[in-house]
N, C-alpha and C positions, 0 to 999 in steps of 0.2 A: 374673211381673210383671202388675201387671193395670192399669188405665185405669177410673176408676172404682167401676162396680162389676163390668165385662168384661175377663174373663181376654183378655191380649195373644197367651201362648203356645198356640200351636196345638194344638188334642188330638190323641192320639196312635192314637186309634181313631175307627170310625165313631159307633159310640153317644156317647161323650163328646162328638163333632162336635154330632150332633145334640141332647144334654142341651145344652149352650151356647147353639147357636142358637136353644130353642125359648124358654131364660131370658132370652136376649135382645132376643127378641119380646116377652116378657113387659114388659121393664124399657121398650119402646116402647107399651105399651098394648094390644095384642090381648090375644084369648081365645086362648090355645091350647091345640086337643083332646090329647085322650089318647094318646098315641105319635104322631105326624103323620108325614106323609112328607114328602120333600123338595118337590113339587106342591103339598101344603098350605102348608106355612113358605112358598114363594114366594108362594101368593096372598094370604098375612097380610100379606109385606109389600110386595102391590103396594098394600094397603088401607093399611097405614100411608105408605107412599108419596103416594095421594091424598091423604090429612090432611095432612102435610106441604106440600104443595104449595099448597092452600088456603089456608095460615096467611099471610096477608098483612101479620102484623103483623112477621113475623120473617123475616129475611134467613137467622139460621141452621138454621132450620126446613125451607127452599128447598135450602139450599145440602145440608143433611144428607140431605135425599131422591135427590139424587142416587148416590150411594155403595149406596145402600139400592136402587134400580134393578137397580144393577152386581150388588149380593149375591142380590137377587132368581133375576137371571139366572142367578149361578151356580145357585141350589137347581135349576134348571129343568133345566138339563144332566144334576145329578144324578138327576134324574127321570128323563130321559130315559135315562138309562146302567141305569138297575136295578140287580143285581147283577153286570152285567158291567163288563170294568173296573176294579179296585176301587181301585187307586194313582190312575187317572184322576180318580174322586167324589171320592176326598179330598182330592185339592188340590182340588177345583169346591168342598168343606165348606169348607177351610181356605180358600179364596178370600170367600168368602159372610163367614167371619166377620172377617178382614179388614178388606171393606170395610164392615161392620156396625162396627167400632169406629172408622173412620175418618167414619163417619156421625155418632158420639155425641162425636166432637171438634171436629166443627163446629158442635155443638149449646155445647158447653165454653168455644169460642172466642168464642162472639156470648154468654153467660153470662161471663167470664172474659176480657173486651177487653184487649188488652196496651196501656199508656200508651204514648200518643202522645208523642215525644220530640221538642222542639222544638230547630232548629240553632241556633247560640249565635253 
């Protein structure tokens, strides 16, 4: 199932975690280096997080930075954990890309407003 152009179903390995998340940085505007680790992906998107948060013309700009925090967070844990742990990281991956597409449906939803129904 996918959400755009973000795969919903969670991958089933580490690498594939991070192949997704690094395209889905992408599909947010950063640069991302050559293999990164989890400490990089979170500082990409604390940076796209500030952008976000600046954009004052858009509510779902604000509202999508949020989520993008939470995933942040997670990449940081995984940082933290290394290669210990390794059930622990990937739900902290599979967490991150979660809220990474839960970020790009607030962006869908202020794009894609549902009519307003009026009571009759």
């Amino acid at each position: 199932m996918t959400h755009g152009d973000a795969e919903t179903r969670p991958p089933l390995d580490r690498t594939n975690a991070f192949t997704a998340l690094e395209a889905a940085l992408q599909w947010w505007g950063a640069d991302v280096p050559e293999d990164p680790g989890a400490g990089e992906l979170a500082h990409l998107l604390d940076e796209i997080v500030n952008r976000l948060r600046e954009d004052r013309r858009s509510e779902g700009s604000r509202a999508a930075a949020e989520p993008l925090v939470q995933a942040a967070e997670a990449l940081r844990a995984v940082a933290r954990l290394g290669s210990l742990l390794p059930a622990i990281s990937m739900w902290h991956l599979r967490t991150a890309l979660r809220h990474e597409v839960t970020a790009r449906s607030q962006l869908a939803a202020e794009n894609h407003p549902q009519p307003v129904v009026s009571p009759l």
